[in-house]
C-alpha positions as CSV (number, residue, x, y, z in Angstrom):
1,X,13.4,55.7,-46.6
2,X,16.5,58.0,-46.5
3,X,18.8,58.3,-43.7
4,X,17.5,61.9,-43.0
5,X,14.3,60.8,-42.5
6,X,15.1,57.9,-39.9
7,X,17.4,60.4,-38.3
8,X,14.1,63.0,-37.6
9,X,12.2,59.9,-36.7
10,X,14.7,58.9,-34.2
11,X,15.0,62.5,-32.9
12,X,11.0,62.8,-32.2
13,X,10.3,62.5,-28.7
14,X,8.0,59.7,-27.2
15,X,4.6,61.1,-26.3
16,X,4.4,61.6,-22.5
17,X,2.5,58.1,-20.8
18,X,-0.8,58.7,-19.8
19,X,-1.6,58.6,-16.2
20,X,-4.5,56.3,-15.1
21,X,-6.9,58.4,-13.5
22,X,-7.0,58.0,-9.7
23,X,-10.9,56.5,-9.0
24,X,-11.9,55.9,-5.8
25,X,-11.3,51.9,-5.6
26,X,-7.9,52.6,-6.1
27,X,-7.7,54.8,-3.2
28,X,-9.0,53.1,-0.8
29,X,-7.0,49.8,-1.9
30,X,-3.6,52.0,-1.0
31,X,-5.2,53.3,1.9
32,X,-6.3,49.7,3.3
33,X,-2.2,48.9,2.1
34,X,-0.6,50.9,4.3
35,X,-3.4,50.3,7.1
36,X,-2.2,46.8,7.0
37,X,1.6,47.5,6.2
38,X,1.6,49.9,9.4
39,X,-0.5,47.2,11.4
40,X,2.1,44.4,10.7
41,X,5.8,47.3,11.3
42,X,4.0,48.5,14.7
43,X,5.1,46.2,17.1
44,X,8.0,46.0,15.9
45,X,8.7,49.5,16.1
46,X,6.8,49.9,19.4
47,X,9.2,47.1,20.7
48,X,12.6,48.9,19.5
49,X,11.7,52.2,21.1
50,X,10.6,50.7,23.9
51,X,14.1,48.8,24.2
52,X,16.1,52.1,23.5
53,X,14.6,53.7,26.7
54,X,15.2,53.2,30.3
55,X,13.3,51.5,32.7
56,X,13.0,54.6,35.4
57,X,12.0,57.3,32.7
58,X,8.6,54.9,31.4
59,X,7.6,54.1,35.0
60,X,7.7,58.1,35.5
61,X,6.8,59.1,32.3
62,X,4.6,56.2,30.9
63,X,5.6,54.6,27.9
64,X,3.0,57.1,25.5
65,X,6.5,59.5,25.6
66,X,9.5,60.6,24.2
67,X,13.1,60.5,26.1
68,X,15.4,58.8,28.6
69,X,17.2,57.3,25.7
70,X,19.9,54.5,26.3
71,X,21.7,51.4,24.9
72,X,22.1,50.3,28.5
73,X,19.4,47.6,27.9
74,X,20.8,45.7,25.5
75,X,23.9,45.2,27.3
76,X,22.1,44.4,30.2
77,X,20.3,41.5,28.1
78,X,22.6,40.2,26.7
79,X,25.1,39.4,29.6
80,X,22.0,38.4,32.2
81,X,20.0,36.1,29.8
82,X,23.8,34.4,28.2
83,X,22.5,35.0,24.6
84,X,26.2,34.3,23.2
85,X,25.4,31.0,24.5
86,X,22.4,30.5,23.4
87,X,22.8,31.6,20.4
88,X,25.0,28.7,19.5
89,X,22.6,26.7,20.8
90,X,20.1,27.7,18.4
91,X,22.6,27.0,15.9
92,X,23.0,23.3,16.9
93,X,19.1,23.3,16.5
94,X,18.8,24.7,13.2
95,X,21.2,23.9,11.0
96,X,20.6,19.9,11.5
97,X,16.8,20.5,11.2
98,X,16.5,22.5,8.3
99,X,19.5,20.2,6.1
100,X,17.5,17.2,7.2
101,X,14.1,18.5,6.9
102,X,14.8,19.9,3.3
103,X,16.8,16.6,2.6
104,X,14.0,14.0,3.8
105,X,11.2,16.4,2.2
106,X,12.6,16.4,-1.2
107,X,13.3,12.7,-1.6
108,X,9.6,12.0,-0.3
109,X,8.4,14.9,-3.1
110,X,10.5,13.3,-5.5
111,X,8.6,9.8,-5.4
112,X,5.4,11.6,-5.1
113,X,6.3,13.2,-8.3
114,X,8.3,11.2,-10.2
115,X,6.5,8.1,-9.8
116,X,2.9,6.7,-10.2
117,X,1.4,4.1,-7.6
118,X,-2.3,3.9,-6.4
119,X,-1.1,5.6,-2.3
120,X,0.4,8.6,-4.5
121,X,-2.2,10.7,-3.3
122,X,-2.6,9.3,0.1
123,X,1.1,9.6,1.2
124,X,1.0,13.5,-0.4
125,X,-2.2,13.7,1.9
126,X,-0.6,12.0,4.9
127,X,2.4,14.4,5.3
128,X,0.3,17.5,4.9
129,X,-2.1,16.5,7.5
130,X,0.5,16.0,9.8
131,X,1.1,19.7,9.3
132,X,-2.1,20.6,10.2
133,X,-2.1,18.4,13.6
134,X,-1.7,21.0,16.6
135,X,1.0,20.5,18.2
136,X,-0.2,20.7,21.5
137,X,-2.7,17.6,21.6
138,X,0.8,15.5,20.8
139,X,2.6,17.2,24.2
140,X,1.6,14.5,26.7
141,X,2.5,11.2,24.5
142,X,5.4,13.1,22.8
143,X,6.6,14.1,26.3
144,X,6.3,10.5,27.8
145,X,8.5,8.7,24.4
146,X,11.4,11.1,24.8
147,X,11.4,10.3,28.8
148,X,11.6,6.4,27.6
149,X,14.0,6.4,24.9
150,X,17.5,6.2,25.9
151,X,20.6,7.8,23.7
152,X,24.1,7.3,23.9
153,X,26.4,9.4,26.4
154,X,28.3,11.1,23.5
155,X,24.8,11.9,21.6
156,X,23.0,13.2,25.3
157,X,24.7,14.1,28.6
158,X,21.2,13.1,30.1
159,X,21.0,9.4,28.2
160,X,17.8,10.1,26.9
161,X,16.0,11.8,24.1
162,X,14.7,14.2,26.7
163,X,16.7,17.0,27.4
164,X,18.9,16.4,24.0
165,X,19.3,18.6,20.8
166,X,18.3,15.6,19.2
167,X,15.1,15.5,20.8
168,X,14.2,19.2,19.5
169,X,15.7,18.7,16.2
170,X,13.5,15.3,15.5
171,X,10.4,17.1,16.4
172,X,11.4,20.2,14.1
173,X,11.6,18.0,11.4
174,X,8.5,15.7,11.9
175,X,6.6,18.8,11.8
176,X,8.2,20.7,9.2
177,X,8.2,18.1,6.7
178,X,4.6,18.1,5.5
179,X,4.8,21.7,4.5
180,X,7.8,20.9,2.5
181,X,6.6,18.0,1.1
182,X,3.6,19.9,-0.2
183,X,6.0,22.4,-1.8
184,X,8.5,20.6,-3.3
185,X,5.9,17.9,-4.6
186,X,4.3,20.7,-6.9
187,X,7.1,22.5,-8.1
188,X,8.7,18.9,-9.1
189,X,5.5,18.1,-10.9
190,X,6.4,21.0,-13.0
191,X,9.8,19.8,-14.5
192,X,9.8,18.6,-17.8
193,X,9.2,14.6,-18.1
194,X,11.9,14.7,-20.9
195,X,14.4,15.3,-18.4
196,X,14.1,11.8,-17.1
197,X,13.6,9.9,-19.9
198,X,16.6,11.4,-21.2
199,X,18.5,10.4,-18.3
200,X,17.0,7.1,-18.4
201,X,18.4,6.5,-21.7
202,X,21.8,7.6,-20.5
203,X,21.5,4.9,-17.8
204,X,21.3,6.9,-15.0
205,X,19.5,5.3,-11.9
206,X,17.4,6.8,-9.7
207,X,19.2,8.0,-7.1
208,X,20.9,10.0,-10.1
209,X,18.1,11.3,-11.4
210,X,17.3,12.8,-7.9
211,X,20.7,14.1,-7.2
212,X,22.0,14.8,-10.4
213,X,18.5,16.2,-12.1
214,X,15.7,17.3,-10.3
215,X,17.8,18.6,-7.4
216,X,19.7,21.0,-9.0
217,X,16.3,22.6,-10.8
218,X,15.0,22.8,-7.4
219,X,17.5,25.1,-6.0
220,X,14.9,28.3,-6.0
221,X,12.7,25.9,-4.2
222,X,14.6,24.7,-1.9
223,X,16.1,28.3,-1.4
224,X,13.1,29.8,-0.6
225,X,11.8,27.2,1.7
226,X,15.4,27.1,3.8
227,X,14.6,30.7,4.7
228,X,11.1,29.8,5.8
229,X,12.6,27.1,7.8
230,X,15.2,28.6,9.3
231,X,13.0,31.7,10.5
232,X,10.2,29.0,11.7
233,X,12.8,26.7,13.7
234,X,15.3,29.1,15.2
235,X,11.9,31.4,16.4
236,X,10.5,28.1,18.0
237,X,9.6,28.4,21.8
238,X,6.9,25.9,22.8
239,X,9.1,22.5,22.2
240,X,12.2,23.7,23.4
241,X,10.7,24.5,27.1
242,X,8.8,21.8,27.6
243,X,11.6,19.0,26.3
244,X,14.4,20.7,27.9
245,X,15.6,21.3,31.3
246,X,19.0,22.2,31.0
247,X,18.8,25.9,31.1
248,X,21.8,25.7,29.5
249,X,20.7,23.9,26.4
250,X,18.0,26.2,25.7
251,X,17.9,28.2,22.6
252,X,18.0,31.9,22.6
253,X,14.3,32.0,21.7
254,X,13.6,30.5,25.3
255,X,16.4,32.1,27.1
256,X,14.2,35.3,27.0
257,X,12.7,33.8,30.5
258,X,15.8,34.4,31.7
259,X,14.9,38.0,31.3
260,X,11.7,37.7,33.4
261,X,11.4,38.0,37.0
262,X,9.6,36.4,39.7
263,X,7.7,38.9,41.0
264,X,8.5,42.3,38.2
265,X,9.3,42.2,34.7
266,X,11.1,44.7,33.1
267,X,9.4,45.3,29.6
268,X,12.5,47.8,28.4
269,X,14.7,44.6,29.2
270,X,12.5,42.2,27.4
271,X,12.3,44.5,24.6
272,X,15.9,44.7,23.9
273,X,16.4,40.7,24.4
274,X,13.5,40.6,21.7
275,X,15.1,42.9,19.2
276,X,18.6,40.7,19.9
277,X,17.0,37.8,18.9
278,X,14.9,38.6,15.8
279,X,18.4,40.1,14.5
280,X,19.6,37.1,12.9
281,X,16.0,35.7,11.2
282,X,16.5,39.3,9.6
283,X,20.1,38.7,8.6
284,X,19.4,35.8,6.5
285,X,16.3,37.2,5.2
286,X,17.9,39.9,3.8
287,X,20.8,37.3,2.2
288,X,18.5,35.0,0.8
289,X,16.1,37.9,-0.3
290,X,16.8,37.7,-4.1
291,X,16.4,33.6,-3.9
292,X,13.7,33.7,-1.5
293,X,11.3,36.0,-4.1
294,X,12.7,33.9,-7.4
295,X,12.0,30.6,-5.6
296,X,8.0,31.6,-5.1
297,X,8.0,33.2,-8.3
298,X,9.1,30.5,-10.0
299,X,6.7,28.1,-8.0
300,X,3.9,30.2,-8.5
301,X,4.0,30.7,-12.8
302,X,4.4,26.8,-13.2
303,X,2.0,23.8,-13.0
């Protein structure tokens, strides 16, 4: 074939791509989409216009209206309910929590999947069932063993697991665990049994093959689920008020009490303390957004 003709061949445009005729399936499938898209972004939006606008102008106006825009709430919220504070008391929470939750979750999914034993099954089964417990039929007994268990003076002002970080950050993790486990089981089942024979003939030991092997294939895993958990422990509320009593030991999630009065509540205030909050969950959402999707793409096309 001479250069000429390759030349022509080259030159030819690419025949337009055919456009798949729009049936009515795929319409109502984008239509029920963006129902449900605009479902999920409405309260959200509801509660950020509500927080831009003052107090005086909704009570006159109603809150089915435009104007009496202002930033005044959110300075307002943020000096009455401490968030600064609180905010690095959330911090205290989370970090520990999520490092030990990830930590203790993927050494329990590494025996599950790296070794076989008849109570395989039945320890994968235990931790996930634990997930599935409601928390609130464990308030009473959980609420009567922090009261008894003492602590240390330098680990809790109050001598007690009660009213301690530790005490919020313990039951984080005994309740985050099973999803992990779950998680991390599966997508460990996955990697190649080569990897560890390999090592094994190396001489590496276990611990090695854990630290030194599976973990760093597990990165997208673990990356993915260390968003999940950070959102999912720093937006916790129940635990924190009913095993605290410091006010100032809450985390921000709870300080939005703070906000609420005895006998009014002002829902522009709220709104803004609301929005304050939810900032940083969005923050590292955003950050970890490329790892997040990679880590459940990568979970999802293997086993």
């Amino acid at each position: 074939m001479s250069s000429a003709t390759l030349t022509r061949a080259a030159d030819t445009p690419a025949p337009p791509a055919r456009r798949r005729p729009l049936r009515p399936a795929r319409v109502v499938l984008h239509v029920f989409l963006v129902a449900v898209a605009v479902g999920w972004l409405f309260p959200i939006l509801w509660a950020v216009l509500t927080s831009l606008r003052s107090y005086e102008y909704t009570a006159t106006h109603g809150y089915v209206s435009l104007g009496g825009w202002t930033l005044d709430n959110y300075v307002t919220a943020w000096q009455t309910a401490e968030f600064g504070k609180h905010f690095l008391n959330s911090v205290y929470i989370t970090v520990p929590a999520v490092l030990l939750t990830l930590f203790l979750a993927s050494c329990v999914a590494f025996v599950i999947a790296r070794f076989s034993w008849k109570l395989n099954i039945v320890l994968l089964g235990l931790f996930t069932a634990a997930n599935l417990l409601p928390q609130q039929a464990l308030l009473i007994p959980l609420f009567r063993m922090f009261t008894e268990i003492p602590l240390p003076a330098w680990l809790s002002d109050s001598e007690l697991l009660y009213d301690s970080y530790w005490g919020l950050i313990l039951v984080n993790v005994a309740f985050q665990c099973g999803f992990c486990v779950f998680v991390l089981s599966n997508y460990m089942k996955a990697l190649p049994h080569e990897l560890y024979e390999a090592a094994m003939v190396d001489g590496a030991s276990v611990w090695r093959q854990y630290w030194q092997v599976t973990m760093p294939l597990c990165r997208p895993a673990l990356a993915a689920l260390a968003t999940l958990e950070v959102t999912w422990i720093y937006n916790e509320f129940f635990w924190a008020t009913v095993l605290m009593r410091t006010g100032d030991k809450f985390p921000v999630t709870s300080s939005l009490n703070n906000l609420r009065g005895e006998f009014f509540t002002d829902n522009n205030l709220v709104s803004a303390g609301s929005v304050l909050v939810a900032i940083p969950t969005l923050v590292i959402f955003f950050l970890l957004q490329k790892q997040f999707v990679r880590g459940l793409t990568l979970g999802a096309s293997k086993g």
